[in-house]
C-alpha positions as CSV (number, residue, x, y, z in Angstrom):
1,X,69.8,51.8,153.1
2,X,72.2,54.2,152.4
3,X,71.5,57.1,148.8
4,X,73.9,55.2,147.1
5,X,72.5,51.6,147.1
6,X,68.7,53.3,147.0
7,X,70.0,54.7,143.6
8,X,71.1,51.1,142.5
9,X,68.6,49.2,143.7
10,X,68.6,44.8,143.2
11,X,67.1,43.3,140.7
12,X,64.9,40.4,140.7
13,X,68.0,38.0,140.4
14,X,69.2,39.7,143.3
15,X,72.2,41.5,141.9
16,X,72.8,45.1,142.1
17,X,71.8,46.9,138.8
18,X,74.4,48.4,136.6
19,X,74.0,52.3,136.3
20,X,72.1,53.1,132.6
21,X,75.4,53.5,130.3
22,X,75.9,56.4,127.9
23,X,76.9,54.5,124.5
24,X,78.3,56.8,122.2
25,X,80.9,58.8,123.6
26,X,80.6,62.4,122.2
27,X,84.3,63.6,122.0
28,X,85.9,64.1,118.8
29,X,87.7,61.3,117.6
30,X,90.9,63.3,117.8
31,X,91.0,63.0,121.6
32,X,92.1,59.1,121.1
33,X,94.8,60.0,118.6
34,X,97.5,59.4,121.8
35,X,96.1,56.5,122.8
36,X,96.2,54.6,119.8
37,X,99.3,55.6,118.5
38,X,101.0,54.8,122.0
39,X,99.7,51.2,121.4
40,X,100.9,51.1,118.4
41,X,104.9,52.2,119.3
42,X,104.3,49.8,122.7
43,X,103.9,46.4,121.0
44,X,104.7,44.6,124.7
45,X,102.5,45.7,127.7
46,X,105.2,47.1,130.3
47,X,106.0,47.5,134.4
48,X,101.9,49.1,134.4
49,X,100.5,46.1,133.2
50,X,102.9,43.7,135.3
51,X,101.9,45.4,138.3
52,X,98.0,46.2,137.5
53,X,97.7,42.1,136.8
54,X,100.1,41.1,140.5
55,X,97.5,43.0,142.1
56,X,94.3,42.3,140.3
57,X,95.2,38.5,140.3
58,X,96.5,38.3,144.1
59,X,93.2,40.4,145.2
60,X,90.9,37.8,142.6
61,X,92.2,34.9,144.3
62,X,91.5,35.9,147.8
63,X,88.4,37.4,147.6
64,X,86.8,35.7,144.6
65,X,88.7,32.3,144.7
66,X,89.2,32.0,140.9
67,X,90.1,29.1,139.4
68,X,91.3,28.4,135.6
69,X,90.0,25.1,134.1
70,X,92.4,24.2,131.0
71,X,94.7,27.3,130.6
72,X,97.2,24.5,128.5
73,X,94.3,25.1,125.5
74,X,95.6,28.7,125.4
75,X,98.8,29.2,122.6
76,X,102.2,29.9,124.7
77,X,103.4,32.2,121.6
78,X,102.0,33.2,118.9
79,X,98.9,35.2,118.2
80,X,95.5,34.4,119.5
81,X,91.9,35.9,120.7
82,X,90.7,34.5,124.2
83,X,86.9,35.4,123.7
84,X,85.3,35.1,126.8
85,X,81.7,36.0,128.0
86,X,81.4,39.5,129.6
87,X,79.4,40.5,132.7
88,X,82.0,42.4,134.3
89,X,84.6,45.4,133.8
90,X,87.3,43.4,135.4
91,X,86.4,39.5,132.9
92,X,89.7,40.8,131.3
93,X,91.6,40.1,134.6
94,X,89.8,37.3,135.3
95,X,90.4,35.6,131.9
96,X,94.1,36.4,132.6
97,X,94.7,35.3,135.8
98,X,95.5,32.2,135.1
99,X,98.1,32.9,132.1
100,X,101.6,33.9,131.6
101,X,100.5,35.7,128.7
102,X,100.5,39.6,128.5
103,X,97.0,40.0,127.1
104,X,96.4,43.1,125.5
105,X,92.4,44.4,125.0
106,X,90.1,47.5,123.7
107,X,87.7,48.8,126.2
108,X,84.5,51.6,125.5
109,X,85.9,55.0,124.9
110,X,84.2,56.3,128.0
111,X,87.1,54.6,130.6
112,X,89.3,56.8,129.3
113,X,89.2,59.7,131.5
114,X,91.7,61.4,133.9
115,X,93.2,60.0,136.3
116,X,92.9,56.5,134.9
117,X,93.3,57.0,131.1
118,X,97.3,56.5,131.8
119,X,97.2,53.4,133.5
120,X,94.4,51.9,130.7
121,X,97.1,53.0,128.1
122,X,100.2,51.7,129.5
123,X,98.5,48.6,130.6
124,X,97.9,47.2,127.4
125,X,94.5,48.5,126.9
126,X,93.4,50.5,123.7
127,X,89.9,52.4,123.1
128,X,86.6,51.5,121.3
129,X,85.0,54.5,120.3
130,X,81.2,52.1,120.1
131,X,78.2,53.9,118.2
132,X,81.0,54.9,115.6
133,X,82.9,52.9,112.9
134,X,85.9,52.8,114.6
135,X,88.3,51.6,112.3
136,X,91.3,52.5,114.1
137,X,90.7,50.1,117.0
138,X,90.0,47.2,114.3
139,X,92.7,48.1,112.3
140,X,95.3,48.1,116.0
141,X,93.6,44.7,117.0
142,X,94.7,43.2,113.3
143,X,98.4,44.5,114.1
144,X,98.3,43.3,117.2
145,X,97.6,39.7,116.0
146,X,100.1,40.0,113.0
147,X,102.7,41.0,115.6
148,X,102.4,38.1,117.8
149,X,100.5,39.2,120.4
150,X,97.6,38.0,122.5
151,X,94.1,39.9,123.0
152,X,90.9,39.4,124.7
153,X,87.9,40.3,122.3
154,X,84.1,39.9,123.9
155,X,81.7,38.0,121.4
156,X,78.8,40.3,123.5
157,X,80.5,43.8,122.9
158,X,79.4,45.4,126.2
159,X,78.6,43.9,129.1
160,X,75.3,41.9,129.9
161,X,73.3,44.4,131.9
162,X,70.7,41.1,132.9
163,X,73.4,38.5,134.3
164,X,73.0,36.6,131.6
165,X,74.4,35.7,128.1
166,X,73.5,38.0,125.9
167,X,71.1,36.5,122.7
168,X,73.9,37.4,119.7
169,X,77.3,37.7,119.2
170,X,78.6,40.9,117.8
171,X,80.2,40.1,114.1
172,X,83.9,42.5,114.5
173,X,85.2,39.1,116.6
174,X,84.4,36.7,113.3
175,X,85.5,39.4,111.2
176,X,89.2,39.6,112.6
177,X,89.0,35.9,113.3
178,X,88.6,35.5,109.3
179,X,90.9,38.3,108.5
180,X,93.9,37.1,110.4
181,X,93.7,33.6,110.8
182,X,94.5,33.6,114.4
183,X,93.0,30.7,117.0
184,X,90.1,31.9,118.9
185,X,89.8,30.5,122.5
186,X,86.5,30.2,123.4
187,X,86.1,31.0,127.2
188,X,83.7,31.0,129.5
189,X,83.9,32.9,132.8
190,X,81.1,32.0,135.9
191,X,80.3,33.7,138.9
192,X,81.0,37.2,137.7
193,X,78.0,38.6,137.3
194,X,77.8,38.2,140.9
195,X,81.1,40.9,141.0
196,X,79.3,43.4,141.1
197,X,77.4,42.7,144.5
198,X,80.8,43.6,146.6
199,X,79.6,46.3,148.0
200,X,77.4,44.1,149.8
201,X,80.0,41.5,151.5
202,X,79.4,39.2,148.5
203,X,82.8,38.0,147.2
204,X,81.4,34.3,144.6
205,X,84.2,32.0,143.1
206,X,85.0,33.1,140.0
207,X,85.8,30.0,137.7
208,X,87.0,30.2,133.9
209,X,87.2,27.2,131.7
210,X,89.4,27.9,128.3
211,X,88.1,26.3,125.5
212,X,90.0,24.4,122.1
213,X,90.9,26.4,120.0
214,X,89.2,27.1,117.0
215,X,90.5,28.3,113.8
216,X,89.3,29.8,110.5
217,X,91.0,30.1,107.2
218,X,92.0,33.4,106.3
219,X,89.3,35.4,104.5
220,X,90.8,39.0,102.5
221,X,87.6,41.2,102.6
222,X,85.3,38.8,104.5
223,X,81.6,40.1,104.4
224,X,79.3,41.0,107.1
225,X,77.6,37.4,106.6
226,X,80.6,35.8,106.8
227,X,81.9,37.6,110.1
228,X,78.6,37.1,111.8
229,X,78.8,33.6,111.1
230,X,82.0,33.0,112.5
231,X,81.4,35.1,115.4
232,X,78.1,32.8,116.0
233,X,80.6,29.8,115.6
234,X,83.0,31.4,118.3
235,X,79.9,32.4,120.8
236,X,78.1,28.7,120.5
237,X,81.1,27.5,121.8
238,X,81.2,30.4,124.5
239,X,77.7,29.0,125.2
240,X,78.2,25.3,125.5
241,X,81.2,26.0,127.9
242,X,79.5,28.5,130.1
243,X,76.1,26.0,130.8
244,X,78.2,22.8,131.3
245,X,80.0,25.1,133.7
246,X,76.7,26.5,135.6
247,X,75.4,22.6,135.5
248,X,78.2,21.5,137.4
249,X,77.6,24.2,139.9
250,X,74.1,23.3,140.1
251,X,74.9,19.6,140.5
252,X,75.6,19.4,144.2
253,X,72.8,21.6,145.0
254,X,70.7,19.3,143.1
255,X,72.4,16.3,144.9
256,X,71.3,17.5,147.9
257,X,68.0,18.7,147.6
258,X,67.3,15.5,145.9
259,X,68.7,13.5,149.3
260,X,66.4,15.8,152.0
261,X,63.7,15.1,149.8
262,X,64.2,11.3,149.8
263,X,64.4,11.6,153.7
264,X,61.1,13.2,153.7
């Protein structure tokens, strides 16, 4: 076993653990100031993002063999949140793949370092500063939205650091749900939990089902009760999707140990 895996050993599920994550990222909120105002005077994701997604999409396809269940529930104009689970750093690209949407999407402060913070930035992503009230990225999402535009929001925040779906939705997604009025599409994204485990030949099929959409009426100054409950609306339908999905997996494995035991 090499330093490197003995540092991130397997879990009980079998998948390699995530490295412990800083959460609040301790430089000055000034260091963002380019970032957000270049997503601001960018309204369209340019030749970075077009390029970034050709690559990420071609590379899913062969080595994870996504497939997208009901991309026709997703808006072809107009402004709307795909709200997918989150298990990976790459869900974004996954709950893209299967669009001709430009998505556009904030990510944890702490991605944006050298050399990569360029690419983040021209490729549609925008920073989170989490641990902090960070207006700025809630007050970009809501322009965003008014604009046109499409974004990927996680109900979960962060990532799942257990594999699986985390117990409560964060309530910032209800909150610009209600404040904009935009369709949410609930999404749920299977097998990438297992992403992670590439370093060890595993490459699982990725599959993401798109959900209906749902919509709220618009809400001025909704409260933090009234965002949390819409964000819990959003992530029950996150929920349903994603365990129909793994019971379908499950079926033909089912199927068959049902069958060897009959012929026992």
């Amino acid at each position: 076993m090499s330093a490197k895996q003995a540092e991130r050993p397997e879990g009980d599920d079998g998948l390699v653990k995530l490295k412990e994550q800083v959460y609040v990222d301790p430089r000055p909120s000034e260091y963002f100031d380019r970032f957000y105002a270049y997503t601001r005077s960018h309204p369209n994701p340019g030749w970075v993002y077009t390029t970034v997604r050709v690559i990420t999409v071609v590379m899913s396809r062969a080595f994870f063999r996504i497939r997208g269940i009901d991309a026709q529930n997703v808006p072809a104009s107009g402004p709307v949140i795909i709200a997918p689970n989150h298990f990976s750093h790459i869900d974004h690209f996954f709950a893209g793949a299967s669009l001709r949407r430009k998505l556009q999407f904030m990510a944890k402060s702490q991605l944006f370092v050298p050399p990569l913070q360029g690419i983040y930035m021209r490729g549609g992503t925008f920073p989170v500063r989490r641990g902090n009230r960070d207006s700025r990225a809630m007050d970009i999402s809501r322009e965003i939205l008014e604009r046109g535009g499409a974004m990927v929001m996680y109900c979960e925040g962060g990532r799942s650091r257990s594999g699986e779906l985390q117990e409560k939705a964060k309530w910032g997604i209800g909150r610009i749900a209600l404040e904009t009025g935009a369709p949410i599409v609930p999404t749920a994204i299977l097998g990438s939990s297992h992403v992670r485990n590439f370093k060890k030949g595993e490459f699982p099929t990725v599959t993401v089902k798109y959900g209906k959409p749902l919509r709220f009426e618009k809400v001025e100054d909704p409260t933090r009760e009234q965002s949390q409950a819409a964000a819990d609306q959003i992530f029950d339908e996150i929920k349903t999707l994603y365990y129909g999905l793994r019971d379908q997996g499950r079926g033909p494995a089912l199927a068959a140990a049902r069958a060897s035991l009959r012929r026992g």
